[in-house]
N, C-alpha and C positions, 0 to 999 in steps of 0.2 A: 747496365743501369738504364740506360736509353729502353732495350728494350722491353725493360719491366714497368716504366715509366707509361712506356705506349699499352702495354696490356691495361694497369690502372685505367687509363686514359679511357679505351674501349669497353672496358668493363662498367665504368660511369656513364656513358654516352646509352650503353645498353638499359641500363640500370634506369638511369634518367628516363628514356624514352618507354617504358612499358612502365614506368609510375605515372606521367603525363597519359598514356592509355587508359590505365585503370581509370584516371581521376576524371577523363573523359566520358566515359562506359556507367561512372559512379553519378556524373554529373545530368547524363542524361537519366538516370534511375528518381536522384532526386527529384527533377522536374515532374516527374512521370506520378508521383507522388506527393509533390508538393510538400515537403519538409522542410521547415525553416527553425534557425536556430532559435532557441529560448533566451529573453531578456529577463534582465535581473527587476522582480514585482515592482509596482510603483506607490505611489502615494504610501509614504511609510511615515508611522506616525510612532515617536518615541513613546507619550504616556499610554498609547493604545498597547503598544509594544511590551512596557513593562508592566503593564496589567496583568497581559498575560500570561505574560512568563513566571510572572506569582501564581496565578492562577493554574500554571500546568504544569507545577511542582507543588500544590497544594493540596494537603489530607485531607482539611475541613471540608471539602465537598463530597467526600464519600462518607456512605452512616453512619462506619464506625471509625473514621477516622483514623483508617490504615491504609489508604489505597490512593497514588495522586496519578493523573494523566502520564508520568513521565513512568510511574510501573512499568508500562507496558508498551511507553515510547520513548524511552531513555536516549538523550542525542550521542550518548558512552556508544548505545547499542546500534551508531545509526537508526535512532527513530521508531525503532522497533523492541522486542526483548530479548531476541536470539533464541528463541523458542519455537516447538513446532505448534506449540498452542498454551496459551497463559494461564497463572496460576493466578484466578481473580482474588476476590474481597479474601481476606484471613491471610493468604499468604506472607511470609515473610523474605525478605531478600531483593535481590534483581540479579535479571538474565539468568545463565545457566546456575547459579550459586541460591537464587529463590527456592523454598522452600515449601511443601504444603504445610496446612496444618488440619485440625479435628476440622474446623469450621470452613477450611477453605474450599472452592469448586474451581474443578479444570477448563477452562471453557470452551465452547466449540467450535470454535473457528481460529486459526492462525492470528495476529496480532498484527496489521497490514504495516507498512512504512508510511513517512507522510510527508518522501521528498514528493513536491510541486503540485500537492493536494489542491494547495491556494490558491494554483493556476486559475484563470478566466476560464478555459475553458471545461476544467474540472466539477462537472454541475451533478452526477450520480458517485454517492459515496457507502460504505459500507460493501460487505464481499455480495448481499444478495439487491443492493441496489435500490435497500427502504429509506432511505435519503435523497430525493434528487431537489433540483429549484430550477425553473424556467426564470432565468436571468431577464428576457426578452419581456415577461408577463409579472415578473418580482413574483413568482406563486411555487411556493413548498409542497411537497408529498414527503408527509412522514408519517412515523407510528402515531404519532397527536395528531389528531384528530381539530384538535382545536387552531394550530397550529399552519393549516393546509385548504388549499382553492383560492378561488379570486375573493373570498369576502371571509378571513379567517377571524373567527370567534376573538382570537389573542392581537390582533395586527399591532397589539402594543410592542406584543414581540418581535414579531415580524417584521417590520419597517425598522428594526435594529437589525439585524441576523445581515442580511447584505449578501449569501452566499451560503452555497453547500455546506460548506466546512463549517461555518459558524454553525448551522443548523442541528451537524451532526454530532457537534461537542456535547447540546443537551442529552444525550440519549444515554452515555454509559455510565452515567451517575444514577440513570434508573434502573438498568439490572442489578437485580440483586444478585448475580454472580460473580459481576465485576466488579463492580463501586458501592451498591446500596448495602447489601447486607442481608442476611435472614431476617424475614418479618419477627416482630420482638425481640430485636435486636439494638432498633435505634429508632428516632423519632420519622427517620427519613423512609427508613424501611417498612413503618408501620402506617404511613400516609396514605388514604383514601386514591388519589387520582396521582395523577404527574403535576397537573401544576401545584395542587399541594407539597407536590417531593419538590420542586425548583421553589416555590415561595419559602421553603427550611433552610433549602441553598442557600439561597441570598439573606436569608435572615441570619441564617450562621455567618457568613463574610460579612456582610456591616454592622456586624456588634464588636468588629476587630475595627480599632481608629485606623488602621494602617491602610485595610480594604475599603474604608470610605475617604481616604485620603485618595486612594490612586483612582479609586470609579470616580471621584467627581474632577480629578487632571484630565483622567483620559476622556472622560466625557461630557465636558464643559456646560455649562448650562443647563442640567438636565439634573434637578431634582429628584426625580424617583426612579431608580433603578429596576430592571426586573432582568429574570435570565436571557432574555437579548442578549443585554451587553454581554453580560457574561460569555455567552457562547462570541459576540461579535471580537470583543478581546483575545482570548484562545485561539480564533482563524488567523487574527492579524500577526501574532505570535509566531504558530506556524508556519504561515505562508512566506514571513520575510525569514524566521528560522532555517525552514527546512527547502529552500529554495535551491534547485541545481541545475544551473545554468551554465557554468563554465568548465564544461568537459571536453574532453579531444574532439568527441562527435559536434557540438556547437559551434568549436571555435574553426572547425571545419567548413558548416556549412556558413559563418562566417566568411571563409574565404581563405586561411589560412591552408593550404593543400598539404602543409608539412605537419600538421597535428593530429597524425595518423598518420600509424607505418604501414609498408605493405601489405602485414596480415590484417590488418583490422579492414582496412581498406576491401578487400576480397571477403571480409568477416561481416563486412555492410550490404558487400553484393549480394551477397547469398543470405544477409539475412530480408532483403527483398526479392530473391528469386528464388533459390532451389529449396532452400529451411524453410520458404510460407511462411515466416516470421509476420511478414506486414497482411497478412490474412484476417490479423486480429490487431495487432501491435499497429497500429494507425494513427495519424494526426502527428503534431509538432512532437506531444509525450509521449510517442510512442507507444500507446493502454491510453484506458483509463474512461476510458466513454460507449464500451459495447459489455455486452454477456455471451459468456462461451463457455461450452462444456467441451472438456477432454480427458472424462476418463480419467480422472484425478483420482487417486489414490485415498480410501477415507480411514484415517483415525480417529482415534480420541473418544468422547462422548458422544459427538454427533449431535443431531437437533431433534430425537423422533427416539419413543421406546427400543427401537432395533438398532437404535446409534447411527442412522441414517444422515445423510445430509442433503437435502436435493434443492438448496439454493435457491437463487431468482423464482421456482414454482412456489417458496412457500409465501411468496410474496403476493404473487399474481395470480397465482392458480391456473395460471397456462401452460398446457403438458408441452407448448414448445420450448418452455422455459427451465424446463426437468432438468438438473443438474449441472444450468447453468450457471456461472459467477462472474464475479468483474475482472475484466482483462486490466491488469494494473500496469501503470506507466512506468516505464525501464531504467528513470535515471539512477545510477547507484545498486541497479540491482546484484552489483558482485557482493556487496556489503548488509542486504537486509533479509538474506534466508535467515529458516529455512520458507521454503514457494509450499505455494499454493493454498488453498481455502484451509488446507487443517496441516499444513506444513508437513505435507508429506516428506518433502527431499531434503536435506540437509546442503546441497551444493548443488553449484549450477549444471556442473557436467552432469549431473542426475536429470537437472531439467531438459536439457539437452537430451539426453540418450532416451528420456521417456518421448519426447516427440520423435526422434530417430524411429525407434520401437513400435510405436501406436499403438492401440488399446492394446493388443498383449500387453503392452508392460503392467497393465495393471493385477494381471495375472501371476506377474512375474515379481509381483514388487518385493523389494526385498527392505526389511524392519528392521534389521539387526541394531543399526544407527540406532536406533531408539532406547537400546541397552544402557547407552551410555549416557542415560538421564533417570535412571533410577531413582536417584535420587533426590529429583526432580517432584514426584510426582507421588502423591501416598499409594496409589495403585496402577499396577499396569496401563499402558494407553493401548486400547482397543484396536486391532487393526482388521478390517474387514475382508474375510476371506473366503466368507460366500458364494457359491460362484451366480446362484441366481441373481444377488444384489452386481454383483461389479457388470453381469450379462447387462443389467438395466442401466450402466451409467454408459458401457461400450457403444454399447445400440442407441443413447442417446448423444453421444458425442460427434464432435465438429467431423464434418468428412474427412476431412486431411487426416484426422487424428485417427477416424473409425477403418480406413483403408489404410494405412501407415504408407503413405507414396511417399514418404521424405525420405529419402537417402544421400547419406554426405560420407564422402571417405574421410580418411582419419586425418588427413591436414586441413579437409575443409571443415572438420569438426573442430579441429585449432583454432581457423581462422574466424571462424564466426565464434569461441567464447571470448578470442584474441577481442573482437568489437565490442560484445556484453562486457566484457570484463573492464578494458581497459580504455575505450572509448566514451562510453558513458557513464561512467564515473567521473564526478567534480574534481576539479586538479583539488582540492585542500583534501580530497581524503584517496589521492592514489596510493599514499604511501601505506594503507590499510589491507590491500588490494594482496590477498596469496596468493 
């Protein structure tokens, strides 16, 4: 008994002392990086709060009054649809059980998540980055025109918006694939400009007593409403909504050394050393403020007759920009596939093994997953098998990705999804976690 008591005994001392190493090893990684934990947003404001949450579960803002914000960011779905790419305006249903219909369109890009959108530091939004806002200068670049620079035509709007996120809630109520509608369809879809489609908006919600009951709580004083607010309500919604701050990883670099077990812990090292994870996955959120192309896999419709997708270039028209997209922030990413711009992969070891792989995998990719949404979708999703086109996206991708140098054996491929998975992830939704 004694002597199994002393084995216990040494086996702890062992145990203990190469966890205290790691945390050391990990601690100086952190420094080296500068990663601090995430605090829970501030200034929260209830009628702001409950504006919006009316507002982004609400039809009336789509033309024909079938389609609300939470389609396609349902908090059921983690924030997202569970999709590798949405079934906009006509649809009927959510997540995998959504339906198309004669009228509906597939759209062409994945449907992003919108944990810690609302963050400060979150200033470029959407996958090609046609939303940003210099916080420092209060000045917008959007698709409106009116909207954006130091002296914007609308500043009535502008001096409400307050943020990226506000900014970008106006926009998907303008596609007509997603929210608007086919032109002669609805009054919103047959509107001349955009601010015409947003003055419908809001004349559609204040002809409801209920929506001029909560705009003038949540926005005291203030007379005449325009899609500002609207968009300003909707940020504030999500940002205190969809905020994830209290994961293993935070309460970590918190200071707790035990909120992380071994593997994840070695799943942190490497995913700032040998994976090249922090290559791109940078800052406190880990994503969410650079563009990178890897050779991503393309489905779907695409954005271009050939079903093309080449990103951040159609923005900027800069061929360094070719096939680039936004490197999105990791909190919760076990819970909001499927990844990437058109939801190539349906799970993270997918995401994993294509960086493992590099650009081959896109040669390699394999579709079959996509069977299993037939019914889904009224026709086949396109997958690109070109070999000249995917030549163009290998040749434009990140080094790391276009050399494939990452190589992880099979327990360090554990241990870094051991961290993705279950480290950053909020403790209220680990129990979600396969």
């Amino acid at each position: 008994m004694i002597k199994k008591l002393l084995i216990v005994a040494l086996l702890n001392i062992s145990i203990n002392s190469y966890a205290s190493d790691t945390d050391q090893i990990l601690s100086d990684y952190i420094k080296i990086f500068q990663f601090k934990p995430l605090k829970a947003p501030s200034n929260f404001n209830q009628e702001v709060y409950d504006l919006g949450k009316e507002l982004f579960f609400e039809k009336l803002v789509s033309g024909n009054k079938n389609i609300s914000c939470s389609t396609c960011h349902h908090p059921d779905l983690f924030s997202g649809d569970a999709l590798p790419l949405s079934v906009g305006e006509g649809g009927v249903g959510l997540g995998q059980a959504r339906r198309s219909s004669r009228s509906s369109r597939t759209i062409a890009r994945n449907s992003p998540a919108l944990y810690n959108l609302g963050h400060d530091s979150m200033n470029i939004l959407f996958w090609d980055g046609r939303v940003s806002y210099r916080s420092d200068w209060d000045e917008f670049t959007t698709p409106a025109e009116v909207l954006n620079g130091e002296y914007p035509e609308r500043e009535d709007i502008t001096k409400v918006l307050g943020s990226a996120l506000a900014a970008q809630a106006l926009f998907p109520p303008l596609s007509h694939d997603e929210m608007r509608g086919k032109k002669g369809t609805n009054d919103i879809a047959n509107a001349p400009d955009n601010q015409s489609s947003w003055k419908i908006i809001m004349q559609r919600l204040l002809s409801k007593q209920k929506y001029k009951d909560l705009f003038s709580k949540a926005f005291k004083g203030t007379s005449k409403f325009n899609i500002g607010h609207f968009g300003n309500a909707l940020a504030h919604f999500q940002k205190h909504e969809f905020s994830a701050h209290e994961t293993p990883w935070d309460n970590y670099l918190n200071g707790d050394l035990d909120a992380m077990s071994e593997s994840q812990k070695r799943g942190a090292l490497l995913f700032m050393t040998e994976a090249q994870c922090t290559k791109c996955h940078l800052g406190d959120l880990l994503g969410g403020d650079r563009f990178e192309s890897i050779a991503s896999p393309q489905i779907g419709p695409g954005k271009d007759i050939r079903k093309n997708d080449e990103g951040r270039f159609l923005i900027t028209k800069n061929e360094k920009d070719l096939y680039q997209f936004r490197v999105p922030p990791l909190r919760n990413v076990a819970l909001t596939g499927p990844y990437f711009h058109s939801g190539a992969y349906d799970t993270l070891e997918k995401v994993v093994d294509h960086y493992i792989e590099g650009a081959r995998s896109i040669d390699n990719y394999d579709s079959r997953w996509l069977s299993n949404l037939t019914n889904v979708y009224s026709e086949q999703l396109f997958v690109e098998t070109d070999r000249y086109m995917n030549f163009k996206k290998k040749n434009a991708a990140h080094p790391l990705v276009r050399s494939g140098v990452i190589t992880l054996s099979t327990q360090e491929r554990r241990d870094l999804l051991n961290f993705l998975k279950y480290s950053l992830t909020d403790k209220k939704l680990q129990r979600f976690i396969k």
